[in-house]
C-alpha positions as CSV (number, residue, x, y, z in Angstrom):
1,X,0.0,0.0,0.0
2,X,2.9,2.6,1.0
3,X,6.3,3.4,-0.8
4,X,8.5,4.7,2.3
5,X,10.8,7.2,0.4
6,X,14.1,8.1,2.4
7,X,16.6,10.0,0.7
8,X,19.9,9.9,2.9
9,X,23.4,12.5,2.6
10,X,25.2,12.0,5.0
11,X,23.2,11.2,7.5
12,X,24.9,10.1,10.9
13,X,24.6,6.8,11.2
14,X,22.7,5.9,14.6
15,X,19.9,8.1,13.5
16,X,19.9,6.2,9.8
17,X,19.6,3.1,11.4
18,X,16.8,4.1,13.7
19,X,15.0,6.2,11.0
20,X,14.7,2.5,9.1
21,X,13.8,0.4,12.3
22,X,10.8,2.9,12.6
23,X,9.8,2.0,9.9
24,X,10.6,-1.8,10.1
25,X,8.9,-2.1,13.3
26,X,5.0,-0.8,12.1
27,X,2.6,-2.2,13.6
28,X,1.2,-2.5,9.5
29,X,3.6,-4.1,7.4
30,X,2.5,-3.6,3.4
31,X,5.2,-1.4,2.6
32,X,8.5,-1.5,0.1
33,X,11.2,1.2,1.3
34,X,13.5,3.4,-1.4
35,X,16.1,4.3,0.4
36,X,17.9,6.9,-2.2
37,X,21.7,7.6,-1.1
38,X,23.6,10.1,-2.4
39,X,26.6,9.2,-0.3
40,X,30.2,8.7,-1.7
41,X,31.7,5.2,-1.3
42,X,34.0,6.3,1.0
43,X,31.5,7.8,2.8
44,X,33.0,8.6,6.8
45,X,29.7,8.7,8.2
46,X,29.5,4.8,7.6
47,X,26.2,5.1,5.7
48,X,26.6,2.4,3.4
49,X,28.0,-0.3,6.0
50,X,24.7,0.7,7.5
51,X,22.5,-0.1,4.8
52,X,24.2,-3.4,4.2
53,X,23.0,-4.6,7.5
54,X,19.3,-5.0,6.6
55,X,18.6,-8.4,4.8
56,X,14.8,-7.4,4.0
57,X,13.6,-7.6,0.8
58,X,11.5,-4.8,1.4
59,X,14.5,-1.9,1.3
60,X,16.0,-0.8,-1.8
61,X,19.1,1.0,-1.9
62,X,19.3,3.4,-4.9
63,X,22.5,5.0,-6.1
64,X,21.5,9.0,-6.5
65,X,21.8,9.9,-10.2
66,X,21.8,13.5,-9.8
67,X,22.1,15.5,-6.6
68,X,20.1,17.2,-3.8
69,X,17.4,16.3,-1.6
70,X,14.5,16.8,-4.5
71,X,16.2,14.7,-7.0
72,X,16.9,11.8,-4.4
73,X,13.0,11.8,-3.4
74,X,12.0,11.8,-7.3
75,X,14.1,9.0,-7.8
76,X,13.0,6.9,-4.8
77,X,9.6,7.9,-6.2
78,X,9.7,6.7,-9.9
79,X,11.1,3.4,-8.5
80,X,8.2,2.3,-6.4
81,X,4.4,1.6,-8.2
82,X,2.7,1.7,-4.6
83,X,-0.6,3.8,-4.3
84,X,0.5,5.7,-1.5
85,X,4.1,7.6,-1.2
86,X,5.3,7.9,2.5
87,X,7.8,10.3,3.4
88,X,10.7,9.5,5.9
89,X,13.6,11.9,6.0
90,X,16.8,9.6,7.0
91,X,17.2,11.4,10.8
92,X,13.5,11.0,11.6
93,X,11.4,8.5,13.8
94,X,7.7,7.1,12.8
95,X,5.4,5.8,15.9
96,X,4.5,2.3,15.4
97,X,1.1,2.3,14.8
98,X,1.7,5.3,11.5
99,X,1.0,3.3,8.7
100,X,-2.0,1.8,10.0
101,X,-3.6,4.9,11.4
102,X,-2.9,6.3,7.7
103,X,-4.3,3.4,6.2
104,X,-7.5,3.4,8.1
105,X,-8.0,7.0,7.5
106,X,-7.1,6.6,3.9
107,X,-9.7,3.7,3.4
108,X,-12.7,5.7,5.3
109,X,-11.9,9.0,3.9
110,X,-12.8,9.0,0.2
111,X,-10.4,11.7,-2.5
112,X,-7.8,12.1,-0.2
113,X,-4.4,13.5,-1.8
114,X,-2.7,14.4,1.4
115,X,-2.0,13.4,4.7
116,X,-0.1,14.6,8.0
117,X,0.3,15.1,11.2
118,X,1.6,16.6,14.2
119,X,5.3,15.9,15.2
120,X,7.4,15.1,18.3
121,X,10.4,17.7,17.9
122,X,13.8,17.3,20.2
123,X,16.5,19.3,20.0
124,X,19.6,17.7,20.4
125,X,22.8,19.0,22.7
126,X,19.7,20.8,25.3
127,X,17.3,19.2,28.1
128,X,15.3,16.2,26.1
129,X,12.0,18.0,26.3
130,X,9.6,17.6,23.3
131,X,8.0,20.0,21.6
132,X,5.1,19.9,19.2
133,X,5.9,21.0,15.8
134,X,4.0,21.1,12.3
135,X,0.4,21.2,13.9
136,X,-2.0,23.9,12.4
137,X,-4.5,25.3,15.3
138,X,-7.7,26.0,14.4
139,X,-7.0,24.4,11.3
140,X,-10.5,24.0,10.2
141,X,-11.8,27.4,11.0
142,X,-9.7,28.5,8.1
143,X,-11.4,28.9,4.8
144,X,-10.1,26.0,2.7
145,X,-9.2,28.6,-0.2
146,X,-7.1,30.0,2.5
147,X,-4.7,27.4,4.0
148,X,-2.2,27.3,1.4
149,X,-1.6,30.6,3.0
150,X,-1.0,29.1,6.7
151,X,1.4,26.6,4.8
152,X,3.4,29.0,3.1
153,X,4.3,30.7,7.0
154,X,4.4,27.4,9.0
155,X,5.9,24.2,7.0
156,X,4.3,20.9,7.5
157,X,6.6,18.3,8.9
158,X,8.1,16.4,5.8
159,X,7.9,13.2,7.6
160,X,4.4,13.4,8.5
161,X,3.4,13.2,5.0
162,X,1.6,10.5,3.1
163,X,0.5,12.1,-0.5
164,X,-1.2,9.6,-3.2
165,X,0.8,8.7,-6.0
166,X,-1.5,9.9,-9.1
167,X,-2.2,13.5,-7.7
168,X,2.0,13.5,-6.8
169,X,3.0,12.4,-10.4
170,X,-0.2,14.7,-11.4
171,X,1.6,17.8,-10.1
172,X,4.8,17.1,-10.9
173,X,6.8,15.8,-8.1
174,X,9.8,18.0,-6.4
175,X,10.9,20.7,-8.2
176,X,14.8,19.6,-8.4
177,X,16.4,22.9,-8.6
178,X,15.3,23.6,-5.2
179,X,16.2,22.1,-1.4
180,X,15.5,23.9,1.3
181,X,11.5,25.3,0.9
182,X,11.1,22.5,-2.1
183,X,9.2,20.4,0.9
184,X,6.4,23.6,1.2
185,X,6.8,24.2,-2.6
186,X,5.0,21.1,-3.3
187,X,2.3,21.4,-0.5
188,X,1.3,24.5,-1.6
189,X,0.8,22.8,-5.0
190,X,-1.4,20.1,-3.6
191,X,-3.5,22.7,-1.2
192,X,-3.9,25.1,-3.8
193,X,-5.4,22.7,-6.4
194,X,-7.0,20.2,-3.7
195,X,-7.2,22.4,-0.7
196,X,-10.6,20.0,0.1
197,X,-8.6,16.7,0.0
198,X,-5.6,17.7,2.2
199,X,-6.1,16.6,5.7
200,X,-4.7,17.5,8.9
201,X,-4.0,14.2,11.8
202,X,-4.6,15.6,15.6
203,X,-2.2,13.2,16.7
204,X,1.7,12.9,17.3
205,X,3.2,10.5,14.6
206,X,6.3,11.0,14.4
207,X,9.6,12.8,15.6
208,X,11.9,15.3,13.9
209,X,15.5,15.4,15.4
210,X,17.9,18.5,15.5
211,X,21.3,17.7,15.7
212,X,24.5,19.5,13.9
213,X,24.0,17.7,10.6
214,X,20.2,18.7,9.8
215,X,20.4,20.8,6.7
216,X,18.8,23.8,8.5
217,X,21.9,24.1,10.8
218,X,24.6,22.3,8.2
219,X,26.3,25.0,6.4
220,X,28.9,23.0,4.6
221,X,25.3,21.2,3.1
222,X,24.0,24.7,2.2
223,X,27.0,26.0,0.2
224,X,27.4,22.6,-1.9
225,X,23.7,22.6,-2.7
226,X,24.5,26.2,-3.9
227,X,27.7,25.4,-5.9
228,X,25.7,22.3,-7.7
229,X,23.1,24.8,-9.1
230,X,20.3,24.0,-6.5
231,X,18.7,27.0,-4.4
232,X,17.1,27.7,-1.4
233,X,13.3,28.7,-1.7
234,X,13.1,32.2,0.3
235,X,9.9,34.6,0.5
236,X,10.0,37.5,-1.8
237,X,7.5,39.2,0.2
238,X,6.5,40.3,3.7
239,X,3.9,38.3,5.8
240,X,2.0,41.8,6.2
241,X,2.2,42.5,2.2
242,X,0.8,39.3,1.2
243,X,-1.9,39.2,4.0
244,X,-2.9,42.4,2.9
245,X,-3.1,41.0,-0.8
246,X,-4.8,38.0,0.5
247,X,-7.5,40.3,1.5
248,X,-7.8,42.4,-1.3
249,X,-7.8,39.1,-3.7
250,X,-11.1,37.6,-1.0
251,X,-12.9,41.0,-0.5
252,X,-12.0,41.9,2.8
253,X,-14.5,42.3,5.4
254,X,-16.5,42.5,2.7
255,X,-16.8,39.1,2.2
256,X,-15.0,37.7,5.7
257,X,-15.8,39.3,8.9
258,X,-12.7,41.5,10.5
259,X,-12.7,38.8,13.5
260,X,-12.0,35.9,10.9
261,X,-8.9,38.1,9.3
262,X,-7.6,38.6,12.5
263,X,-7.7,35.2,13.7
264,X,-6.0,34.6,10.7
265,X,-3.5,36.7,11.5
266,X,-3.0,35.9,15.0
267,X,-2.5,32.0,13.6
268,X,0.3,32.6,11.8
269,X,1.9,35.9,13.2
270,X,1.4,34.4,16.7
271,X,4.0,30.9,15.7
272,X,6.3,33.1,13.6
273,X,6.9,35.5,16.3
274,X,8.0,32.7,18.9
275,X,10.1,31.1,15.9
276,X,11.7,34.1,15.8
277,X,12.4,34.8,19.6
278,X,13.2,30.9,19.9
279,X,16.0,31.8,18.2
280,X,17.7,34.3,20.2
281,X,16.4,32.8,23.2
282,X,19.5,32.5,25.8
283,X,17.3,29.4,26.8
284,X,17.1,28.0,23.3
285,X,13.0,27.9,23.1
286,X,10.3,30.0,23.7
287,X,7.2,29.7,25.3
288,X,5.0,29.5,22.5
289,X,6.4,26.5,21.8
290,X,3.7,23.8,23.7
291,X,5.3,20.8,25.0
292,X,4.5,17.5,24.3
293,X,3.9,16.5,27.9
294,X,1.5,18.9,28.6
295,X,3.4,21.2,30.9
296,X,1.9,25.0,31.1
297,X,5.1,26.6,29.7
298,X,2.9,29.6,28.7
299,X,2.2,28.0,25.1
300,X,-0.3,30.6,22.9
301,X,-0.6,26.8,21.1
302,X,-4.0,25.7,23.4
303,X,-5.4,21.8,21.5
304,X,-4.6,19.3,22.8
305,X,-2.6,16.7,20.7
306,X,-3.0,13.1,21.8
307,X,-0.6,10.5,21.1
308,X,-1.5,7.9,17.8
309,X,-2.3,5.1,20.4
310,X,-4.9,7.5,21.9
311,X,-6.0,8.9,18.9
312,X,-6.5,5.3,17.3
313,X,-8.4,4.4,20.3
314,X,-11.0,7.5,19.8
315,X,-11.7,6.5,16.6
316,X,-11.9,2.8,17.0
């Protein structure tokens, strides 16, 4: 049913190993796994001794043909004929029970193109305390015409996604000339044209791991991405600009009430501004952060996220 695409660069080993265990170890097992590496044979990181470990018919190891992130998940793509394309970036942790919450939800829920959830995220090197990451609040109180919008300020967690095949071939796949943003390129494709068929999981399904290596924080990634021709996807335009167009475009108040702009607003200005004061945070997060646990660090984030067991058991 699934084609579990991993592309891996040097990716430290431990977490390559654990990424695929994840993944070994669902609790539903109809998967095939396209592992695309774009390592060098001599790799330091000891990638490909790790790959060789795995005696499952299931994995395929593909030698990258081109380069960057896009290309390797286009590849892994055209190699698999499964209906459903799972994505699993080579650092990253599924729960167990993923591919068989997806599944149900993909069998009971007719059209759907898109899939994700919310995600565990740890920051290595600082106190291992989780935080929730890639969840949309309020999510269905936005107009569906409007939640490309909330996309294009607050990425979706890659490895959350699950996308069906025919609508991802239909639109095109990665855009290869891109890394860095190419992720949020290609949701925005699928929200603009199905913005009715892109659904959001309340539950934790995963976990994204910081460390050293990620590309956001690997600048020796960043420049050879650059020399090779392949860019990083900024925003040409200010959030208050292209809300501001947003309104003109959808009649303003005319059309939506001044609390629903506003709430709007506070969605995405609210996340972006704790992003921002994460950063330079001699602490290393801010409070509007909302921990997975439940503590009350101040969070403006208010649902509650279950965990997939819980969530599975709601819906059961």
């Amino acid at each position: 049913m699934f084609d579990v695409i991993m592309p891996t660069y040097q990716t430290p080993s431990p977490y390559l190993r654990e990424a695929i265990d994840s993944v070994l170890s669902q609790t539903y097992q109809d998967f095939q796994i396209y592992i695309c590496d774009g390592n060098m044979e001599d790799d330091p990181l000891g990638v490909q001794r790790i790959l060789t470990e795995y005696n499952d018919e299931r994995i395929h190891i593909l030698d990258q043909q081109g380069f960057g992130v896009s290309q390797a998940r286009n590849q892994a793509v055209k190699a698999g004929t499964n209906p459903y394309v799972a994505l699993l970036d080579a650092d990253d942790l599924w729960e167990p029970e993923k591919l068989e919450c997806y599944k149900s939800v993909l069998e009971n829920t007719p059209n759907l193109k898109m899939v994700w959830g919310a995600s565990k995220q740890i920051f290595e090197g600082q106190e291992e305390i989780e935080y929730r990451a890639g969840f949309f609040e309020g999510w269905e109180q936005t107009l569906p015409h409007h939640k490309w919008f909330r996309v294009y300020w607050h990425p979706i967690m890659t490895s959350t996604i699950v996308y069906e095949r025919n609508t991802l071939e239909e639109l095109g796949l990665w855009n290869e000339v891109a890394f860095m943003g190419e992720d949020t390129e290609l949701n925005l494709r699928f929200l603009l044209r199905y913005p009715l068929d892109c659904h959001q999981l309340n539950a934790y399904v995963g976990t994204y791991r910081w460390h050293p290596r990620s590309v956001r924080s690997n600048q020796p990634f960043y420049q050879e991405n650059m020399n090779a021709g392949i860019f990083a996807l900024g925003r040409p335009f200010s959030f208050p600009d292209m809300l501001e167009a947003l309104k003109h475009q959808d009649g303003g108040t005319e059309y939506h009430s001044e609390e629903y702009w506003n709430t709007l607003e506070s969605a995405i200005a609210d996340y972006r501004h704790g992003n921002n004061i994460e950063l330079a945070s001699e602490e290393g997060h801010d409070y509007v952060l909302k921990r997975v646990d439940g503590l009350d660090i101040g969070s403006l984030q208010q649902e509650d996220t279950p965990s997939l067991s819980e969530f599975m058991e709601m819906k059961a």
